[in-house]
Backbone as CSV, one residue per row, in Angstrom:
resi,resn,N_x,N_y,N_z,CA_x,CA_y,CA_z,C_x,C_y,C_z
1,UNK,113.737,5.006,159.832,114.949,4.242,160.116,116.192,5.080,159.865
2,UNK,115.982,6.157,158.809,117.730,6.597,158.296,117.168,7.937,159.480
3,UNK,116.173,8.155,160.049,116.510,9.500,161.048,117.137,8.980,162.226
4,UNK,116.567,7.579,162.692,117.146,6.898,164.321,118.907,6.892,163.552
5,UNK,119.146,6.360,162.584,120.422,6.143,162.599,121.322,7.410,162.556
6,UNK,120.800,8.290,161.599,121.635,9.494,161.880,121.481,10.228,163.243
7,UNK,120.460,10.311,163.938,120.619,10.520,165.196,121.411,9.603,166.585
8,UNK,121.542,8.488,166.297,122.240,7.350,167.422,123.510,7.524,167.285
9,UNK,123.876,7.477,165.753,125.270,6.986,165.639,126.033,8.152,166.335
10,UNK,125.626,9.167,165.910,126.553,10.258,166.142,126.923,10.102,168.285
11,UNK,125.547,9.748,168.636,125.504,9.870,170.064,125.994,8.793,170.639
12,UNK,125.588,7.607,169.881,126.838,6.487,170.232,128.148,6.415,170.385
13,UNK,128.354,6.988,169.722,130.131,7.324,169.332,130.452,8.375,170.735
14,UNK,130.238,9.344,171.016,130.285,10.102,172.233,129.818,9.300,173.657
15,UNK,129.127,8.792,173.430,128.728,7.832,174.669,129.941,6.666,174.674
16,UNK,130.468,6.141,174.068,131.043,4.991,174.154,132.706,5.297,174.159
17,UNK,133.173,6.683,173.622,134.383,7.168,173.761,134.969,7.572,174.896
18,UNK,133.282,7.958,175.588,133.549,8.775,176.806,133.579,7.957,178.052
19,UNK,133.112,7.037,178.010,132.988,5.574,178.981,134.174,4.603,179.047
20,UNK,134.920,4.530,177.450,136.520,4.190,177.393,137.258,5.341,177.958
21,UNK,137.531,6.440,178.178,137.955,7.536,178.943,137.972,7.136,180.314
22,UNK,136.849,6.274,180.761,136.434,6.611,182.266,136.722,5.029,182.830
23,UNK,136.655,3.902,181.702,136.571,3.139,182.152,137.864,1.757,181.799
24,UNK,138.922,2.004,182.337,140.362,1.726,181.913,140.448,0.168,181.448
25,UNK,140.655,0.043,180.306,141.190,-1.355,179.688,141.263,-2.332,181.082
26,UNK,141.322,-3.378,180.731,142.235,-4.803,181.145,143.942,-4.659,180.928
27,UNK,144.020,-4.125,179.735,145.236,-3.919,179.461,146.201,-2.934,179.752
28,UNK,145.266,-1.551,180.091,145.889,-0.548,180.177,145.062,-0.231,181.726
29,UNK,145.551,-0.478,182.846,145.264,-0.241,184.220,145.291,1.117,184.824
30,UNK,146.525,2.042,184.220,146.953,2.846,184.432,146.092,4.399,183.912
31,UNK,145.301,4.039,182.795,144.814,5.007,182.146,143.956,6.100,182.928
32,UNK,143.072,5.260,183.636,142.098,6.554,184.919,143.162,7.365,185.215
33,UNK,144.313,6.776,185.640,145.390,7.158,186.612,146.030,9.002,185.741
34,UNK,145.503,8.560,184.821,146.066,10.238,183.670,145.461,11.012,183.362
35,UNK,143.926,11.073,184.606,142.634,11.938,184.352,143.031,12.260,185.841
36,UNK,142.379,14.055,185.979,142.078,14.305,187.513,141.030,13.968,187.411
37,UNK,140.190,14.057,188.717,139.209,13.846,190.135,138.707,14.938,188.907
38,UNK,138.482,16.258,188.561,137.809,16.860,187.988,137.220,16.358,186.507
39,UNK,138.369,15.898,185.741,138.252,15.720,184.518,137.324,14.180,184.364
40,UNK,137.909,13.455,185.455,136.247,12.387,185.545,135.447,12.550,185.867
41,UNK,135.470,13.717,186.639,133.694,14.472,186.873,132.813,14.284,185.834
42,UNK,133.947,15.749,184.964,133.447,15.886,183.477,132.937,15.365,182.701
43,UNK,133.676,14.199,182.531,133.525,13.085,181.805,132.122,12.007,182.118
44,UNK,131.779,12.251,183.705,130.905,11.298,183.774,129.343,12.290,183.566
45,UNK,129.428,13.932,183.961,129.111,14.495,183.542,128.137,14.378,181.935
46,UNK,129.209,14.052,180.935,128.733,14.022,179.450,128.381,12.419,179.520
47,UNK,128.219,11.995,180.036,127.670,10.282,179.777,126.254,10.082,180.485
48,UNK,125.964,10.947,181.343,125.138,11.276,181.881,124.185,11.662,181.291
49,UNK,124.502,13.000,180.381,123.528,13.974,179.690,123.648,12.664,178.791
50,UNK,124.416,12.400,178.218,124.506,11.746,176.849,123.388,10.539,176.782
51,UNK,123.164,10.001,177.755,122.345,8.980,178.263,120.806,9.193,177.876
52,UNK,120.596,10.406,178.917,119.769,11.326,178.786,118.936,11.511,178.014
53,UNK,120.114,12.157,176.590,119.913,12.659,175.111,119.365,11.719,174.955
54,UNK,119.805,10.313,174.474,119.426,9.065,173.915,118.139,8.543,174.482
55,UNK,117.914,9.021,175.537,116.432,8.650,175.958,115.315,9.359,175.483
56,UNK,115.707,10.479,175.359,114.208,11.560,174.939,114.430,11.718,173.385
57,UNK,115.595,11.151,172.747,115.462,10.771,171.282,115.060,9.368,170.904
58,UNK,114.360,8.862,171.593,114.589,7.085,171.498,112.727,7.301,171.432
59,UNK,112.161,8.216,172.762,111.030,8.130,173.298,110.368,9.227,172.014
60,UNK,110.875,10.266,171.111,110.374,11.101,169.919,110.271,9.754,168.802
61,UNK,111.292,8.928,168.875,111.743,8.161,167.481,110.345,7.336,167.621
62,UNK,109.599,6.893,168.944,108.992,5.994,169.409,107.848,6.467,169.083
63,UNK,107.742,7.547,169.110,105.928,8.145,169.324,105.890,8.476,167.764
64,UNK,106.830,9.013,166.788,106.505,9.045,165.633,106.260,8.318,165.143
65,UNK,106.850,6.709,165.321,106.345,5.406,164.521,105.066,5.041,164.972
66,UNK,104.516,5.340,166.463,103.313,4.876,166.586,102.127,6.108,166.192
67,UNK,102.669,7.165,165.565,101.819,8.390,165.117,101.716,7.765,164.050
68,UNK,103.171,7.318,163.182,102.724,7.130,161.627,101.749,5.256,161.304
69,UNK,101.188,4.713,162.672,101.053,3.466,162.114,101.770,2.133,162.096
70,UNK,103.033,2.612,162.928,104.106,1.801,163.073,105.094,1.301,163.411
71,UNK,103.689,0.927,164.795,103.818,-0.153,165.499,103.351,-1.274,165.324
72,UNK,104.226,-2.355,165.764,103.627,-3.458,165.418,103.658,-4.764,166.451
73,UNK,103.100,-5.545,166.984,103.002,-6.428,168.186,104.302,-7.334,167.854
74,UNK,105.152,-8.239,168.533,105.940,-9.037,168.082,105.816,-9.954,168.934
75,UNK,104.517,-10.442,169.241,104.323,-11.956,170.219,104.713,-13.025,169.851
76,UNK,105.572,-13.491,171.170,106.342,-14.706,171.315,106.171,-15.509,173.015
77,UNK,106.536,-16.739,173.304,106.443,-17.104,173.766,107.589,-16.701,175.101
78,UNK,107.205,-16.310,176.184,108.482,-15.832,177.122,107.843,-16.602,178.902
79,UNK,108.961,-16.548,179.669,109.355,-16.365,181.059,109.196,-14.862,181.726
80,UNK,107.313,-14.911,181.933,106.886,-13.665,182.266,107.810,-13.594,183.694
81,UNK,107.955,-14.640,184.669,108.609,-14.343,186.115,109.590,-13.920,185.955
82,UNK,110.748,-15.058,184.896,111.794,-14.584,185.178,112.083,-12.978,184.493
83,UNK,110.656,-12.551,183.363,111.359,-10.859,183.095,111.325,-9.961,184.335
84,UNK,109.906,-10.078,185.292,109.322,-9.680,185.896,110.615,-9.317,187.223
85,UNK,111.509,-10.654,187.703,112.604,-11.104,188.156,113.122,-10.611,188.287
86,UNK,114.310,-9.622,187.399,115.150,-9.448,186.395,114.365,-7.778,186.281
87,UNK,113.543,-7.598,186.053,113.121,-5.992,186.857,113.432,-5.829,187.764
88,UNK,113.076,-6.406,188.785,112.876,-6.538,190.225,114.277,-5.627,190.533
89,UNK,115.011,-7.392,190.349,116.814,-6.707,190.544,117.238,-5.458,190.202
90,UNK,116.818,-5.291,189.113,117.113,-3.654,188.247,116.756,-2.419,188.879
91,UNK,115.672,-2.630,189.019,115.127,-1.064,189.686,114.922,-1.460,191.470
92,UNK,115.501,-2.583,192.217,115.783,-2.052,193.555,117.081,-1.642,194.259
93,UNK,118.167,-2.119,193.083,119.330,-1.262,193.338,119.181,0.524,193.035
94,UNK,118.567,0.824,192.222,117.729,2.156,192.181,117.252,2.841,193.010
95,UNK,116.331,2.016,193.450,115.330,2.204,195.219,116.338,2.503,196.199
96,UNK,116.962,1.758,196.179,117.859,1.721,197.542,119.035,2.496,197.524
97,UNK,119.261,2.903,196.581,120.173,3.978,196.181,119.436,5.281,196.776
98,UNK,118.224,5.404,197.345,117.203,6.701,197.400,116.655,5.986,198.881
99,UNK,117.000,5.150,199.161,116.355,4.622,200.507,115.666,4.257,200.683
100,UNK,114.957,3.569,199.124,113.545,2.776,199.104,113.412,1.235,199.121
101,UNK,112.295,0.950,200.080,111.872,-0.468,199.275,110.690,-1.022,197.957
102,UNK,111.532,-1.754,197.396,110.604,-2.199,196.378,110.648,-3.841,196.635
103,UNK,109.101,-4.261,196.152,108.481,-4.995,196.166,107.670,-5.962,195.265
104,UNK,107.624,-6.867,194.386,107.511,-7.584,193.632,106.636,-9.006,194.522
105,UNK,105.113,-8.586,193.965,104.102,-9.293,194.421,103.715,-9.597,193.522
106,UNK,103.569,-11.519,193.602,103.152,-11.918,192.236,101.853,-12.995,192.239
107,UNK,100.631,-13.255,192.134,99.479,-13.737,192.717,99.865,-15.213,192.010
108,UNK,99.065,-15.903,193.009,99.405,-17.483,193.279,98.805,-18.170,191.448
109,UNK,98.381,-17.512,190.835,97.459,-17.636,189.748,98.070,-16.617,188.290
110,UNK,99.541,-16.307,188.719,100.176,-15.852,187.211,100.690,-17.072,186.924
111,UNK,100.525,-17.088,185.652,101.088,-17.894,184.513,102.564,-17.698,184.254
112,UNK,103.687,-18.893,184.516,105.174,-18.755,184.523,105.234,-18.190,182.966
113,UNK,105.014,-19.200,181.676,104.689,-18.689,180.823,104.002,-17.932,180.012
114,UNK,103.979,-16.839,178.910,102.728,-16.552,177.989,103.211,-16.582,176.744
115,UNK,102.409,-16.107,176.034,103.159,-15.889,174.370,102.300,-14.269,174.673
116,UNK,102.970,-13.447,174.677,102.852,-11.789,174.339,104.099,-10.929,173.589
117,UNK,103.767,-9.479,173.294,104.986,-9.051,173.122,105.861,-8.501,174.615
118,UNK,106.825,-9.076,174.725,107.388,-8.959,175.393,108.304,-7.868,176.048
119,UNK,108.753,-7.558,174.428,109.508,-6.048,174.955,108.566,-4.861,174.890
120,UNK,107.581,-4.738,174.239,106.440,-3.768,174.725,105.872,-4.261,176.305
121,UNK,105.944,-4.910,176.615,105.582,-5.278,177.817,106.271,-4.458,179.398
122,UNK,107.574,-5.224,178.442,108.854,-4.557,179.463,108.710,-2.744,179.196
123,UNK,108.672,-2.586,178.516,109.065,-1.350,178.096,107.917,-0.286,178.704
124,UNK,106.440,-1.222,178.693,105.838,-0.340,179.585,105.684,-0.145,181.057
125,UNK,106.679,-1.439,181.521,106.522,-1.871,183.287,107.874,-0.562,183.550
126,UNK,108.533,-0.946,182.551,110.094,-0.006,183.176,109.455,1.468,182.816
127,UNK,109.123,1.902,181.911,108.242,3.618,182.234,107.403,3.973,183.962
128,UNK,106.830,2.614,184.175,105.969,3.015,185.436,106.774,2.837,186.279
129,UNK,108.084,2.117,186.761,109.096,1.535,187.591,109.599,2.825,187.856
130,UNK,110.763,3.288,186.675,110.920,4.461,186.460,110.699,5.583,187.159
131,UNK,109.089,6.009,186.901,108.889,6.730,187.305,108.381,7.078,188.713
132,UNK,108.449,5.775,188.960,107.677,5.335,190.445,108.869,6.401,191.176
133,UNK,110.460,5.529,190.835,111.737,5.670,191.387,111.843,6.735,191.906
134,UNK,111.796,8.083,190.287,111.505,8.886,190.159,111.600,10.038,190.864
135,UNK,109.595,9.838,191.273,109.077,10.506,192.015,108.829,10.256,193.199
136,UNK,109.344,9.627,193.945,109.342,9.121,194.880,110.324,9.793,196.037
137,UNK,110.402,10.052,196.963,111.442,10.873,198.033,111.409,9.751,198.928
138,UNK,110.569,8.992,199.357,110.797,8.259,200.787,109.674,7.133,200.598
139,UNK,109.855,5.763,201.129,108.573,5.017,201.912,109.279,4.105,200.746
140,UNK,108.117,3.534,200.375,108.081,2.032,199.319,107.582,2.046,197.726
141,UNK,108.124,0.660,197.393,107.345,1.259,195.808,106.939,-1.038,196.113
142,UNK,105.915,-0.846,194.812,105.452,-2.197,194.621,104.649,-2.826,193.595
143,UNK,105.263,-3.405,192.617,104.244,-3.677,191.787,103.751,-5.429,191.765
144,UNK,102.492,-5.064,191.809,101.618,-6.319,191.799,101.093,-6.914,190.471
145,UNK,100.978,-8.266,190.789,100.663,-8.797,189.472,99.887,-9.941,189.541
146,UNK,97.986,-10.199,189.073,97.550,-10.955,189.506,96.665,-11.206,187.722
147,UNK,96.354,-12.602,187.761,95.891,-13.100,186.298,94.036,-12.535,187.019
148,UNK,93.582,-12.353,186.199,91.986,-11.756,186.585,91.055,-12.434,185.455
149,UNK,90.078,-12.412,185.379,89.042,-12.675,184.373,87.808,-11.942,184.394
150,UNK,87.486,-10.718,183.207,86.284,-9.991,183.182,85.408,-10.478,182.934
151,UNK,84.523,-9.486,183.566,82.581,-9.884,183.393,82.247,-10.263,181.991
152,UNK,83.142,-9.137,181.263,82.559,-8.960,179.772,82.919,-10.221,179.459
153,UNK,84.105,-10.646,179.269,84.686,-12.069,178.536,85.214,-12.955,179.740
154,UNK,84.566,-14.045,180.187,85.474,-14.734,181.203,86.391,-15.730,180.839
155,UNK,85.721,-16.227,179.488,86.789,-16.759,179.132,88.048,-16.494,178.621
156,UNK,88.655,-15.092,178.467,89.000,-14.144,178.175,90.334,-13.937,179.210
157,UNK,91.187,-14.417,180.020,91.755,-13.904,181.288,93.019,-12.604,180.750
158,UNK,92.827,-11.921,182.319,93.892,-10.699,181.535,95.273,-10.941,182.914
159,UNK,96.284,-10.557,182.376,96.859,-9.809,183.377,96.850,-8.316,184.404
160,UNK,96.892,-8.160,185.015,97.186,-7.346,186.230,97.947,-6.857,186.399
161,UNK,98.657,-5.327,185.773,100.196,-5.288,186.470,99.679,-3.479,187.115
162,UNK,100.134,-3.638,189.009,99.771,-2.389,189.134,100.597,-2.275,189.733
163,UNK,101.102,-0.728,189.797,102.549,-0.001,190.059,102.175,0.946,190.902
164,UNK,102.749,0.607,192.085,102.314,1.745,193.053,103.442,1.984,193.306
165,UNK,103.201,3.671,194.116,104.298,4.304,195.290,103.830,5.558,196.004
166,UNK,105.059,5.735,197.061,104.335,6.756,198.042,105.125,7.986,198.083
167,UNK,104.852,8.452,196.413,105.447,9.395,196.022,104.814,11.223,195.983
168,UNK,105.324,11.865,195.280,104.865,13.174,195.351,102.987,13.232,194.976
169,UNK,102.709,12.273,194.413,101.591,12.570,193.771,100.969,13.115,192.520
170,UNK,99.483,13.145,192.204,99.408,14.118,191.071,98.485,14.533,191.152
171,UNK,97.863,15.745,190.879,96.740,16.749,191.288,95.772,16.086,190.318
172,UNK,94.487,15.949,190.736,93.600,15.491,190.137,93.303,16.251,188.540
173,UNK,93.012,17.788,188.638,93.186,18.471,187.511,93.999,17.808,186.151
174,UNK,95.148,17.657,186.537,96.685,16.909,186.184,96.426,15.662,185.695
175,UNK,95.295,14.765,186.114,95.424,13.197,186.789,94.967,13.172,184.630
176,UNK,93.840,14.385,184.728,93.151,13.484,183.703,93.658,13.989,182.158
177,UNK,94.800,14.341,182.239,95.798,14.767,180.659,96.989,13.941,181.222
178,UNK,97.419,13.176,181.880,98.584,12.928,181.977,99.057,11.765,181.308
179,UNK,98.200,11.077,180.229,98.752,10.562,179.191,98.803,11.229,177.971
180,UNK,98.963,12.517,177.948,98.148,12.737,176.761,100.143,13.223,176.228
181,UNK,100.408,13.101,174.978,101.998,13.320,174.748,102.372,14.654,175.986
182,UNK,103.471,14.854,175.978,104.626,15.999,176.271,103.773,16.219,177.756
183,UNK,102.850,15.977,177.924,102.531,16.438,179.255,103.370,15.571,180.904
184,UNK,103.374,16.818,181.585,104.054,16.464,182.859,103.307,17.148,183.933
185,UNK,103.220,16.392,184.990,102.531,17.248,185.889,103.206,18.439,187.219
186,UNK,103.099,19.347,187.168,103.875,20.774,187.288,103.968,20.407,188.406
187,UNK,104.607,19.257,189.326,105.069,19.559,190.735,106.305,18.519,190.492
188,UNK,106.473,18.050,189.114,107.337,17.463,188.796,108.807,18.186,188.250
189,UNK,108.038,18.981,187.172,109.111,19.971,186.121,110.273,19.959,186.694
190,UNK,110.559,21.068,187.514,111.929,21.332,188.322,112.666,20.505,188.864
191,UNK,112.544,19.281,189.306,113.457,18.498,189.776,113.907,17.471,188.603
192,UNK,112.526,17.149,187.436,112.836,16.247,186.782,112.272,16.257,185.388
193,UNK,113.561,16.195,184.422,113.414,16.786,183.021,112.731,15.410,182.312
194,UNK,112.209,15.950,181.545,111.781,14.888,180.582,111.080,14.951,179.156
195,UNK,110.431,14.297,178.159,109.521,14.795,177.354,108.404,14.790,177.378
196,UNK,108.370,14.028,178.697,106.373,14.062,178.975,105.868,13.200,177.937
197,UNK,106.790,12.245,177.432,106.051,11.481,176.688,106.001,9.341,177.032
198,UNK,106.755,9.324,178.100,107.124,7.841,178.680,105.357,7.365,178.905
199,UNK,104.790,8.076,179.410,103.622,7.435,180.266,102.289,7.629,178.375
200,UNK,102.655,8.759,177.498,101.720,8.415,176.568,101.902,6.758,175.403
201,UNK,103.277,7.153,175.525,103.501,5.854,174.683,103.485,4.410,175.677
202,UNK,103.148,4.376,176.704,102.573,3.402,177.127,101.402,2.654,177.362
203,UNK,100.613,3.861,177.011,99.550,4.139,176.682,98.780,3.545,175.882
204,UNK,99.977,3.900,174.230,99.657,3.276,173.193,99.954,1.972,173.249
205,UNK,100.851,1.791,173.873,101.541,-0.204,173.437,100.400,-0.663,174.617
206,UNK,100.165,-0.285,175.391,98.471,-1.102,176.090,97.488,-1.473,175.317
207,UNK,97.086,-0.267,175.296,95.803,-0.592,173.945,95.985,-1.166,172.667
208,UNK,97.667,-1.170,172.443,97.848,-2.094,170.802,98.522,-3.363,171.264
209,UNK,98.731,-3.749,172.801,98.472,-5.204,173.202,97.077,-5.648,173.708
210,UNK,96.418,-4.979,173.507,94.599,-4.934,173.612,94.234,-4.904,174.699
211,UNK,95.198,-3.879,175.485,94.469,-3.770,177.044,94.557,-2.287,177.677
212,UNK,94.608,-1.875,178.609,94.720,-0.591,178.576,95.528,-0.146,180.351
213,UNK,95.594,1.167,180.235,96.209,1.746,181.246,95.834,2.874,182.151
214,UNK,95.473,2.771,183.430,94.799,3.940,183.924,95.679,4.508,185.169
215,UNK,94.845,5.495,185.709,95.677,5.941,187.367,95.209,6.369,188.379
216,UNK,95.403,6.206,189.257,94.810,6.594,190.720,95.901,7.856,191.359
217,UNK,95.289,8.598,192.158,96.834,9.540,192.299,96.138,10.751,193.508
218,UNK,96.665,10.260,194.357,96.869,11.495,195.842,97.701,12.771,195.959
219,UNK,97.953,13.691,196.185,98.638,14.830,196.235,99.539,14.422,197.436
220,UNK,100.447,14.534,197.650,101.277,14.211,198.848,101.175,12.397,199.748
221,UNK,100.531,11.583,199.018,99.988,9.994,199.380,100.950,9.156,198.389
222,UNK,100.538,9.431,196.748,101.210,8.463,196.429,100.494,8.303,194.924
223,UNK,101.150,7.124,193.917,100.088,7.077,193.053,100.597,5.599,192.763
224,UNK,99.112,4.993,191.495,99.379,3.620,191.340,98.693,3.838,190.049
225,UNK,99.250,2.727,188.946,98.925,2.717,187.739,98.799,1.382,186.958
226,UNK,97.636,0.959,186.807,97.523,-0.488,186.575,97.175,-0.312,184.613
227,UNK,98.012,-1.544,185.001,97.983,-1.753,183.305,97.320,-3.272,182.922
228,UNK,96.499,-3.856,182.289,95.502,-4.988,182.045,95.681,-5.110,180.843
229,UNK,96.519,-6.459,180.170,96.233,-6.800,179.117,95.940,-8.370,178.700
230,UNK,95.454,-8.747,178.090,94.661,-9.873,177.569,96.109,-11.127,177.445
231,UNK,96.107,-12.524,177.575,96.910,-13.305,177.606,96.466,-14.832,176.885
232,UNK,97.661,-14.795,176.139,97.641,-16.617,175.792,98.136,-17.175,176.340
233,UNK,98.164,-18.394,176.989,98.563,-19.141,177.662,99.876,-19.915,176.472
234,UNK,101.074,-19.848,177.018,102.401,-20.856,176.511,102.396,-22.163,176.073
């Protein structure tokens, strides 16, 4: 806890100084008006990285607590559609910013309600969303979502959440370390920085919501990544 804080605050403070710089009062209208065209470059420049920073320190802060033991589930009762919803919106202004469509397919047999953890939930749909976005250059993205029931336990029902797109791909070699921490798959590197660690720690919050996460993946086709975890009914 005292490492996230000494690491945020400092980056908070730069993130939020630099966004009042860029982003002029109610009161004071005039203020953009005393920056050049360059100097808001700049500026949007460091909010950018700064963003950035805060992500691949958020995603270290993340994997050390679930290295040391600590993580912990926080199930509650939620509005799986309306989170599901509320993604949707989020990452197709994204899409379409890149010329994509996204798609939000939801089977006649999901449950409006559940009691799960929720923001591990979210947190692992927006890693695969993400990265769908990503890696993606052209065509569609879509994630599906259907309630299922296994052989092993039928009484048992799971969710369904699979994330496709018709993106760069991932070399099979590649396919089968690519949860494993810091790893990235090398047709990615150069265009897109990261810690190679979004897709392991999703990994973990699958299997410590008691379900798990796998992948399918074409070289130049596309890839899809379904995630299955176990559900109480609301």
């Amino acid at each position: 806890a005292n490492m996230s804080h000494e690491l945020r605050t400092p980056l908070n403070a730069i993130l939020g100084f630099s966004q009042l710089m860029i982003r002029p009062a109610a009161s004071d209208s005039d203020r953009a008006g005393t920056l050049s065209d360059d100097q808001l470059e700049n500026l949007e420049v460091i909010v950018r990285s700064g963003e950035h920073l805060l992500g691949l320190i958020n995603e270290v802060l993340e994997m050390s607590k679930i290295e040391a033991g600590q993580a912990t589930l926080n199930k509650q009762d939620f509005d799986l559609h309306r989170m599901l919803e509320g993604m949707e919106d989020m990452f197709r202004l994204r899409a379409e910013q890149k010329g994509l469509e996204l798609d939000l397919v939801l089977g006649p047999n999901v449950p409006c309600y559940i009691h799960a953890d929720e923001g591990k939930l979210r947190q692992v749909l927006m890693n695969l969303l993400g990265n769908a976005v990503k890696f993606t250059g052209k065509g569609n993205l879509e994630i599906g979502v259907q309630c299922v029931h296994s052989n092993e336990d039928p009484q048992c029902p799971r969710l369904r959440f699979v994330v496709s797109d018709t993106g760069l791909g991932i070399a099979p070699e590649e396919l089968e370390t690519i949860f494993d921490p810091f790893v990235q798959a090398t047709n990615s590197h150069q265009e897109h920085e990261g810690t190679g660690l979004g897709l392991s720690i999703s990994l973990q919050f699958a299997e410590l919501m008691g379900g798990n996460l796998t992948a399918k993946s074409e070289l130049g086709v596309g890839s899809s990544f379904t995630l299955e975890i176990p559900i109480e009914g609301s």
